[in-house]
C-alpha positions as MATLAB code, in Angstrom:
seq = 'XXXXXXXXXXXXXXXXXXXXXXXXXXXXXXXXXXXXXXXXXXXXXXXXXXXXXXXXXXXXXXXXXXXXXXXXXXXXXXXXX';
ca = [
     -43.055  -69.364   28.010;
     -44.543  -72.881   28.442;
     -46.787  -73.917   31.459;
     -46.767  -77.380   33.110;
     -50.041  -78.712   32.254;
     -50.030  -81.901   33.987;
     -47.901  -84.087   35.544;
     -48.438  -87.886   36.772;
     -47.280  -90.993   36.963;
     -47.728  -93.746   34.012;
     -47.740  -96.969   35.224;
     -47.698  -98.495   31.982;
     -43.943  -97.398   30.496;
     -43.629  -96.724   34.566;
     -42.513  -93.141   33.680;
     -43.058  -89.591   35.002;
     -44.669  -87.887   32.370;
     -45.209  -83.466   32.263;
     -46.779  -81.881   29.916;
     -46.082  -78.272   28.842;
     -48.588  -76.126   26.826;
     -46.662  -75.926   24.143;
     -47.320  -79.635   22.951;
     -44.124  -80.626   24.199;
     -43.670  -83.803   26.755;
     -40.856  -84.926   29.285;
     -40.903  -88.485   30.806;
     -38.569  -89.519   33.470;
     -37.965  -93.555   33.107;
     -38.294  -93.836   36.977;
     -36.459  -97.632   36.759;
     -33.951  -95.923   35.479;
     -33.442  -93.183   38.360;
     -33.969  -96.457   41.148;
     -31.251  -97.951   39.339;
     -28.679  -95.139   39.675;
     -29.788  -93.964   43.166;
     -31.780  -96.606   45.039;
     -28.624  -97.895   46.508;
     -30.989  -99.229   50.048;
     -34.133 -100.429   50.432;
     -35.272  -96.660   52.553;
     -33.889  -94.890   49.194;
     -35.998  -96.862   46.944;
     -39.159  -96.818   49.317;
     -38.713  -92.464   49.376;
     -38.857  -92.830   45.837;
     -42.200  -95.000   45.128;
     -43.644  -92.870   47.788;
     -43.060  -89.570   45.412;
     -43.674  -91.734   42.143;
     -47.168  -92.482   43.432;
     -48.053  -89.521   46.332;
     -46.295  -86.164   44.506;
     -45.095  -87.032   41.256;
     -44.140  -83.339   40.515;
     -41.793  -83.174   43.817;
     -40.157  -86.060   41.882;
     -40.173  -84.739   38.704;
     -38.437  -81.622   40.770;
     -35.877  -83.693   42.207;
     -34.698  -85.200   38.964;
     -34.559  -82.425   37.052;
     -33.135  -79.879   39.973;
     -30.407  -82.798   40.658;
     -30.971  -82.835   44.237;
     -31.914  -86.437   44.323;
     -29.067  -88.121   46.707;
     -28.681  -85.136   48.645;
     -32.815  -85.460   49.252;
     -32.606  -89.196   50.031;
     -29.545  -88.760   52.191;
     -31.906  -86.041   54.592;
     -34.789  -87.989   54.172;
     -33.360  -91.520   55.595;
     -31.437  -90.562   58.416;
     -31.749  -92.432   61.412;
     -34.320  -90.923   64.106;
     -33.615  -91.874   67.853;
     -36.339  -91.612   70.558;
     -35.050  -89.528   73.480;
];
């Protein structure tokens, strides 16, 4: 069984990047995931803020595919009573 070692945020190929224990790396080309989902300006925002405040509840997301329905919660409209 492999172990997540690290995971964090490269700004210079401005990927996700985990590493396992095993030697073994995953990047997530996070351009590539605003591209498909960042459809409004409050989608793409949520998504920096993860990129650089909790990479690995990013890295979740993408790999879990529970991005839109995430963003969709996330950027609903709040009224003050």
């Amino acid at each position: 069984m492999k172990l997540l070692l690290s995971c964090e945020y490269n700004m210079d190929t401005a990927c996700v990047e985990l590493r396992y224990s095993d030697g073994s790396m995953l990047a997530i080309d996070c351009i590539e995931v605003e591209n498909l989902y960042g459809n409004s300006l409050a989608y793409r925002t949520e998504l920096d803020y993860l990129i650089y405040n909790d990479p690995l509840a990013y890295a979740d997301l993408i790999l879990t595919g529970n991005v839109e329905a995430y963003l969709r919660t996330v950027s609903q409209k709040r009224y003050l009573d």
